[in-house]
N, C-alpha and C positions, 0 to 999 in steps of 0.2 A: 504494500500500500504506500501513496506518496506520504514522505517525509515533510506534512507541511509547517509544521516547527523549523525545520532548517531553508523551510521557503522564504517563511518572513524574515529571520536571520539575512537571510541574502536580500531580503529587495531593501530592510534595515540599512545595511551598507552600501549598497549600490546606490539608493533612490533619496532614503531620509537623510540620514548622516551627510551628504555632501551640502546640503539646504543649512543644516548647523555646527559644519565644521570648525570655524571661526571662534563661535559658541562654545563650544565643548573644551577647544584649546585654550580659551579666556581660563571658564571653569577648573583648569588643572593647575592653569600657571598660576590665577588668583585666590584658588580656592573656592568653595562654596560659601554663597550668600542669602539664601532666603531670607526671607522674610514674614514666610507665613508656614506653621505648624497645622497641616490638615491630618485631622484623625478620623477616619473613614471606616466604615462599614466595608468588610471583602467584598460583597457581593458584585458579581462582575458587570451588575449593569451597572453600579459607579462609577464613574471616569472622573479622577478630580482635576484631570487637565481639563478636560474639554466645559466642566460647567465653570469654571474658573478662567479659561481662558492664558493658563499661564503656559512657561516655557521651559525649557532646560534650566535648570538651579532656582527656581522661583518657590517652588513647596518643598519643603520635608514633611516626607510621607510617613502615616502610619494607621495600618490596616488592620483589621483584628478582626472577627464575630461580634456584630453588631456596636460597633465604636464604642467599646467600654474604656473606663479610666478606670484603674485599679488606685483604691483607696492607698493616699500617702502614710506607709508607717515609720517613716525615720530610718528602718532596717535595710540593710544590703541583702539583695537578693536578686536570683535571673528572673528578672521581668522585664520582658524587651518595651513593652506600651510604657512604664516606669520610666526606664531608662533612655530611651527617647525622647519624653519630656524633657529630663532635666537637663539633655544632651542638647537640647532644639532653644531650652532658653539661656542656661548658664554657657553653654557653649558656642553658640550659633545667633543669641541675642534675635530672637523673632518678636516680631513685633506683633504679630497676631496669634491665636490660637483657634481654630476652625474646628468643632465638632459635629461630623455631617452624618446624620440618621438617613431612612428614607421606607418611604412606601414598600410596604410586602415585603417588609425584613424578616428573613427564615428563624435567624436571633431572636429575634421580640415574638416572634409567634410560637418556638420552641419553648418561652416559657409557660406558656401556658398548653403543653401537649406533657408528650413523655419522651423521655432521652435515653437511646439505648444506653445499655448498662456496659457496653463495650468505652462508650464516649466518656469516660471519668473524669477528663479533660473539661471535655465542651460542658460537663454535668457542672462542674467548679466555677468554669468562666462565668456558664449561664449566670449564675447568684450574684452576678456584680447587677444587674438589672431587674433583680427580683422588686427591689422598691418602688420601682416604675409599673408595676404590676396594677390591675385595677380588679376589685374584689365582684368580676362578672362574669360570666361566659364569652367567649371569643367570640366576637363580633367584627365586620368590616372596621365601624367607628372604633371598635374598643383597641384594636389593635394599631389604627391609628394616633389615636392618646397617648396608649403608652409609647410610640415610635419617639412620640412629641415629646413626654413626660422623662423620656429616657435619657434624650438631648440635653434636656434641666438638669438630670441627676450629675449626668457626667460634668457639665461647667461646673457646679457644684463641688464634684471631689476636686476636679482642676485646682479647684480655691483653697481646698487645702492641703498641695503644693506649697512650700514654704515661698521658696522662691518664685513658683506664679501670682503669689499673693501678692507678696512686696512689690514686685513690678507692677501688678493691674493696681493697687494702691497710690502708685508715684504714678499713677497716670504713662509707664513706658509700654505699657502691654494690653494689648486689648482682647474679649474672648467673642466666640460668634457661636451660638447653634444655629443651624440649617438642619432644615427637614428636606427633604428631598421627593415632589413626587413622582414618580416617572414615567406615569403613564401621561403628566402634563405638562411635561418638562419643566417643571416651577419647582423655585426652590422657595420654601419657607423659611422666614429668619427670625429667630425670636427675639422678642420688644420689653426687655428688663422692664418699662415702667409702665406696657400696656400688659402685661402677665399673658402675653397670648404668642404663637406666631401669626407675621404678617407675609402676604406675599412678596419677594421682593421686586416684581412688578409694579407693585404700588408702595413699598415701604421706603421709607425718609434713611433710611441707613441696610448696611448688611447685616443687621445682628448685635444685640449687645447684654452684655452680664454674663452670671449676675456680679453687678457690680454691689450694691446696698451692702452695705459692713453692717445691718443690723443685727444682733446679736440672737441665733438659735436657741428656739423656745423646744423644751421635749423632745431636744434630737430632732424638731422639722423645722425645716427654712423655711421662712414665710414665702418666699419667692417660690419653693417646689407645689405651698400651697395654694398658688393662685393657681396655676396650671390645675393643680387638682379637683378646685372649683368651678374652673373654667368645664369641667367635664357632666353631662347630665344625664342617666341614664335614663333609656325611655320605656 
């Protein structure tokens, strides 16, 4: 059968690579610069170049099952999503942090099914998104929510990143959730001080928070609780 893995390898070199040569040798001689941290959902109908718009060196990527942050514990340990962060801002000095959900994510619907007992992995991962969780039956909407809700969750532990704090504090760092839908090519950005996403078709900015330093009542952010309220089961 053809080898079309090594087809695209070749028209890679033949056809793209000559369009950004220039580019790429900048890239080595000057190193990398981004500027914006996107942490994306695997799923391969996300393409954070193409809704973005960017180029060679412009994101540091980071891909997981269903764009989780793995809660900050101070601890050394292999977590590549961890270590990425701190690598993208203490290292790399980005000035953005982008956390992009999206429509019909397998992640957000897997928690509410069952997870082979082979996946002890994906069984572990799933639990960073259990509090995104909504106390219904899986529904088109409900699964939507949570896509939404999960986006909040994750800026949230972002914040408690030492170092993403201090920076989104001094004003040198900024965070975005996006929702992603894909059947309508619209990305949702959520709106720190409307507690909702907006289209960014129609919205005043790409995304912002949470930024509000008010202090967590009972273990919930008031911010995770707008989104919460924002939800009405029918």
């Amino acid at each position: 059968m053809p080898d079309e893995l090594l087809s695209r390898l070749r028209r890679f070199n033949t056809d793209f690579f000559p369009q950004y040569q220039d580019r790429f040798k900048d890239l080595v001689e000057q190193g990398q610069h981004p500027t914006t941290l996107f942490i994306g959902c695997s799923d391969s109908r996300l393409v954070p170049y193409m809704l973005t718009g960017a180029g060679p060196g412009e994101l540091f990527l980071v891909r997981n099952v269903a764009a989780f942050v793995p809660p900050y514990d101070g601890s050394a340990g292999h977590h590549g999503t961890a270590a990425a962060i701190e690598y993208a801002v203490l290292a790399l000095n980005v000035q953005h942090i982008i956390v992009c959900g999206h429509s019909h994510c397998g992640g957000i619907r897997a928690l509410y099914g069952e997870v082979p007992d082979e996946a002890s992995n994906l069984k572990a991962w799933l639990e960073l998104g259990r509090e995104a969780c909504l106390p219904v039956q899986l529904s088109d909407e409900a699964l939507h929510r949570t896509e939404e809700r999960s986006v909040v969750l994750q800026l949230e532990r972002l914040m408690d990143y030492p170092m993403v704090r201090s920076r989104v504090e001094r004003g040198e760092l900024a965070l975005h959730g996006w929702h992603y839908v894909i059947e309508a090519g619209e990305v949702n950005v959520f709106d720190v001080h409307q507690g909702r996403f907006v289209p960014a078709s129609s919205s005043e900015h790409s995304g912002t928070g949470p930024y509000s330093l008010t202090p967590v009542h009972d273990g919930v952010s008031p911010i995770f609780n707008e989104i919460d309220e924002a939800w009405r089961p029918r």
